[in-house]
ZAMARGU-4260 file (C-alpha; in steps of 0.2 Angstrom, whole numbers, plus 5000, padded with zeros to 4 digits):
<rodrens>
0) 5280/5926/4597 | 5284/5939/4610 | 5287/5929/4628 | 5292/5912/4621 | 5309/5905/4630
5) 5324/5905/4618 | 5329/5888/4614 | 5347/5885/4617 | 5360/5871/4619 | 5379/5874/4628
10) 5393/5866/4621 | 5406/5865/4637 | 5421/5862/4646 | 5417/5864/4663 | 5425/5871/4671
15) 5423/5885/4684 | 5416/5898/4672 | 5406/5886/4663 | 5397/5881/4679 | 5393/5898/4680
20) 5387/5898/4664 | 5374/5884/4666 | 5369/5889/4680 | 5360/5906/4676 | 5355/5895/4659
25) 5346/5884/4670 | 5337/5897/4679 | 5334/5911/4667 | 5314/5910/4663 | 5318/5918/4644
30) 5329/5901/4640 | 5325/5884/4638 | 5341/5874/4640 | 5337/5859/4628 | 5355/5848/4631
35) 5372/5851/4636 | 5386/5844/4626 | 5405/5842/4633 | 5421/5842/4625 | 5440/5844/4631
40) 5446/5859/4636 | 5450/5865/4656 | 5450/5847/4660 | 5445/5830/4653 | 5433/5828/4643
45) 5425/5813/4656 | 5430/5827/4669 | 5418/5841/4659 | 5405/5827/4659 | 5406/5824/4676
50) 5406/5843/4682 | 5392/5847/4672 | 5382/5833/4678 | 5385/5840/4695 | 5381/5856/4691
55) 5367/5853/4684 | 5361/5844/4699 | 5366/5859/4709 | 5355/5870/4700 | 5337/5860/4699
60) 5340/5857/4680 | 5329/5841/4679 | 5334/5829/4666 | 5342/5842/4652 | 5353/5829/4643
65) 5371/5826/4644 | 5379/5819/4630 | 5399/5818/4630 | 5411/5824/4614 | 5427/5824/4606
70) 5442/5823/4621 | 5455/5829/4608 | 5457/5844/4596 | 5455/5839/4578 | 5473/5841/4573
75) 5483/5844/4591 | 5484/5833/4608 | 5472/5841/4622 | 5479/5855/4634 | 5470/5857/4649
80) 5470/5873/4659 | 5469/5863/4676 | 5481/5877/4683 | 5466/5890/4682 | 5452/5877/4686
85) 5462/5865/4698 | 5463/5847/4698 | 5447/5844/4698 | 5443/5858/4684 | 5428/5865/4696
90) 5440/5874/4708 | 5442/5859/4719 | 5428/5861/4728 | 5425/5843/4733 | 5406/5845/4726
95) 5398/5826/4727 | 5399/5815/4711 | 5383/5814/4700 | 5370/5803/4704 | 5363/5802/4685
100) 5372/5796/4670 | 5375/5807/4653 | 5365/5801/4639 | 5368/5784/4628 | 5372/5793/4611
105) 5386/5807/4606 | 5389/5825/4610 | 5388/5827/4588 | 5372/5813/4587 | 5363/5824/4603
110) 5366/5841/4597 | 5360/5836/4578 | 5344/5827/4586 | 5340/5842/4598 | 5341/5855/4585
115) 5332/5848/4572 | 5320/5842/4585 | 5317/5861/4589 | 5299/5867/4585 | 5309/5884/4586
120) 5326/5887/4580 | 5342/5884/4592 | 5354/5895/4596 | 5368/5888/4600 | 5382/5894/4616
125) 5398/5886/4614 | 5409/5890/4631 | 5424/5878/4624 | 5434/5873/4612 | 5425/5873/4595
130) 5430/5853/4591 | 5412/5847/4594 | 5403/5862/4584 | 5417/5858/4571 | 5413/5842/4568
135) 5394/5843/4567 | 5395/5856/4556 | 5404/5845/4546 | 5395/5828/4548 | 5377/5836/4548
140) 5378/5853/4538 | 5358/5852/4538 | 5357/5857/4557 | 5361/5875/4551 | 5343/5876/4543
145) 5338/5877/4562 | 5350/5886/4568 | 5348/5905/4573 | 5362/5909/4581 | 5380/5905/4588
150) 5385/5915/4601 | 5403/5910/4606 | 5413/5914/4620 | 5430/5913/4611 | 5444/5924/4602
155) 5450/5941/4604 | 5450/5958/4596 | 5467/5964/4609 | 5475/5955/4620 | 5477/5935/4621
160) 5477/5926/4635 | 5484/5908/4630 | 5496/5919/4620 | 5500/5936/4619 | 5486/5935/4605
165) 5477/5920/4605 | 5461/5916/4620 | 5461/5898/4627 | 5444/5892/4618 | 5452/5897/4599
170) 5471/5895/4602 | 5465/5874/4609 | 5457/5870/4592 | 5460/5881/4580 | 5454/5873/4564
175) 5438/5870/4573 | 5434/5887/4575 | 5441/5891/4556 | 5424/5879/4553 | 5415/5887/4563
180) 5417/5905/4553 | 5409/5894/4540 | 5394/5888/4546 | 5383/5900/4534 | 5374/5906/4551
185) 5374/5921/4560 | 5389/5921/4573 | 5389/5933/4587 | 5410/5932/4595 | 5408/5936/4615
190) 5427/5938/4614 | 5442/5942/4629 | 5439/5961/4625 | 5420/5961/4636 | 5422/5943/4644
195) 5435/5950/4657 | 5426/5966/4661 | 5411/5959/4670 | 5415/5955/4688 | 5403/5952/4702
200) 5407/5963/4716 | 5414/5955/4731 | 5401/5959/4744 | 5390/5948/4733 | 5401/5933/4731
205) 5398/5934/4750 | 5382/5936/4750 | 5379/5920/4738 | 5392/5910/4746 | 5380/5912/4763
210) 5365/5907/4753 | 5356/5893/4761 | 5351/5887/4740 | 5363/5878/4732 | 5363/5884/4718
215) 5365/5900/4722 | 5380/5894/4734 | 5388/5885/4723 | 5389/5902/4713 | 5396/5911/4726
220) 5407/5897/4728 | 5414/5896/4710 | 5414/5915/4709 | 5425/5915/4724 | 5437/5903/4716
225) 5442/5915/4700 | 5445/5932/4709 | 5445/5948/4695 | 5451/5961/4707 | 5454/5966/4723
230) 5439/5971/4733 | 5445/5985/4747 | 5428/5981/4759 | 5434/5962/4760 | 5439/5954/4776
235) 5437/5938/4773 | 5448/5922/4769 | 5448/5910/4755 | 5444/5924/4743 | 5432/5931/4752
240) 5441/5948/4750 | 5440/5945/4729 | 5428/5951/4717 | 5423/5936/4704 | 5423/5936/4686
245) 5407/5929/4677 | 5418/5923/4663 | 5409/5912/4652 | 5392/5917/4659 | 5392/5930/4652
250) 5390/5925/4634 | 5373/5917/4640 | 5369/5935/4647 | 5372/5941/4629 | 5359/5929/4624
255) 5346/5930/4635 | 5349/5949/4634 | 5358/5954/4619 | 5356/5975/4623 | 5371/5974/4636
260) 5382/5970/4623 | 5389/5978/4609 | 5392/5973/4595 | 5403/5977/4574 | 5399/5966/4561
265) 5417/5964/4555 | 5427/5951/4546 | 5436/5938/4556 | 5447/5924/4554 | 5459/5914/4563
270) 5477/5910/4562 | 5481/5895/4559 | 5501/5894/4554 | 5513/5888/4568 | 5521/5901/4577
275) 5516/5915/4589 | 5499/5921/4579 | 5493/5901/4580 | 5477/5902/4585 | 5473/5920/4585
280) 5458/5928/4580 | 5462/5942/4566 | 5447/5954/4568 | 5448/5969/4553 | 5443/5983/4561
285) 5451/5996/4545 | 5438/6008/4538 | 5443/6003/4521 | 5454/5990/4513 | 5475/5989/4512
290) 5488/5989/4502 | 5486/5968/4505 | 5469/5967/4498 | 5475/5979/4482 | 5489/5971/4479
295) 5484/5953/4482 | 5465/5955/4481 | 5449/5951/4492 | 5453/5937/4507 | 5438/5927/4508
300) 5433/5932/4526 | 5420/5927/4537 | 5408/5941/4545 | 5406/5941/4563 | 5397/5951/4575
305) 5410/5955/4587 | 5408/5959/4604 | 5416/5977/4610 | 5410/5983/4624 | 5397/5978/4636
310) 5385/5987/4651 | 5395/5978/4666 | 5383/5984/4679 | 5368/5978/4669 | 5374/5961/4667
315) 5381/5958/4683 | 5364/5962/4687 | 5353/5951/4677 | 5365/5938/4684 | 5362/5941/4702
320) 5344/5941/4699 | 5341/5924/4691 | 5357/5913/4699 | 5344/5919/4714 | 5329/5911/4709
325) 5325/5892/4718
</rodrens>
């Protein structure tokens, strides 16, 4: 029905760019953020819980539930990516600890209660490693029945940036996002190639760090952190004089406005051999089939839509606008 809210859940790390992620979930009017799950990944997972309790808090989120998830990889011991995300894993902004407490159950227990508890079906927005997604897609394959989408900020059709071809999310759980090309759902991959384009101009970092909301400050404030490129206008310190990268947020964007962003349904796997291509997302972009597939026949390969380009300007935009909003 035209005008009803999306219902959605974010599966985390937080995490700079995941902050900004839930912030614009939280006050976009098209969404209604039904629970936040957290898992390893640029920190701790009882780091992740803590952040996102914070930012939550921040942002006038009420009591969306928090539930916390696996702290380790399925296979692999956890890698953090502190040296992006600092110490802290939220830039080391000294923000004040949270005054609520997550929820009593699971990430997996949370996330199968919330979307089969969906009068509507969920789409899901992992911003993380895929370990949690993983496992409930294993324990409780029946949520899929009320699931319409996954749209996940992970992989890479070009350039890596945990390794020359593998993204952070994939490259840190591997076999969890090999399950998650199996979920029988569609999947919608908001890959490096469009996640580093979109970048907040640094005149409006500025602008949001001198907001008087704090929500909207503490988006200027994260966007400050993770400079995309040097803006010529800036005088400032501390980053004032850097543009900011929306990062994760803008796999949210993508939902709450799926016309920026476009999109191939293509085959996708991931690269799950030790070596160089570990953790690599292997998008087939061929107009027809190789010499591998006539010789060897058809690899069973999941389809994905895969996100190749994206309307910048448009989402840095729509991201202005609701991060705005009191």
């Amino acid at each position: 029905m035209a005008g009803q809210r999306i219902p959605v859940i974010i599966d985390c790390d937080t995490g700079v760019d995941d902050a900004l992620a839930l912030l614009f979930a939280v006050r976009h009017p098209g969404l209604e953020l039904r629970a936040v799950t957290c898992v390893a990944g640029n920190t701790d997972v009882d780091g992740v819980v803590r952040n996102t309790l914070t930012v939550l808090e921040q942002a006038g989120a009420g009591d969306v539930p928090v539930a916390r998830g696996a702290e380790r990889p399925l296979i692999e011991a956890a890698r953090s990516a502190r040296h992006v995300h600092g110490a802290d894993g939220m830039g080391d902004l000294g923000l004040p600890a949270p005054s609520r407490r997550p929820a009593d159950v699971d990430a997996v227990t949370l996330l199968r209660r919330e979307i089969l508890g969906s009068p509507r079906p969920v789409t899901l927005i992992p911003t993380a490693p895929l370990t949690n997604i993983a496992l409930l897609l294993r324990i409780h394959p029946e949520v899929t029945r009320n699931i319409e989408r996954i749209v996940f900020m992970g992989g890479a059709v070009a350039t890596g940036n945990a390794t020359p071809v593998a993204e952070f999310n994939v490259w840190h759980d591997p076999e969890a996002a090999a399950v998650l090309l199996t979920a029988g759902v569609p999947i919608t991959m908001y890959g490096l190639d469009v996640f580093q384009r979109v970048v907040v101009p640094g005149e409006e970092v500025r602008r949001l760090r001198a907001s008087a909301e704090p929500g909207a400050r503490l988006a200027g404030e994260l966007l400050a952190h993770r400079p995309a490129a040097p803006d010529p206008d800036g005088d400032g310190p501390d980053g004032d004089d850097s543009a900011g990268g929306l990062g994760d947020a803008g796999a949210v964007c993508a939902v709450a406005d799926p016309g920026g962003l476009t999109t191939r349904l293509l085959p996708v796997e991931v690269s799950l051999a030790p070596g160089p291509t570990r953790g690599q997302t292997v998008v087939d972009r061929r107009p027809r089939p190789g010499e591998a597939e006539i010789h060897g026949g058809a690899r069973e390969q999941a389809l994905v839509d895969v996100g190749l380009d994206v309307d910048v300007e448009r989402y840095v935009e729509l991201y202005l606008e609701t991060v705005g909003r009191p």
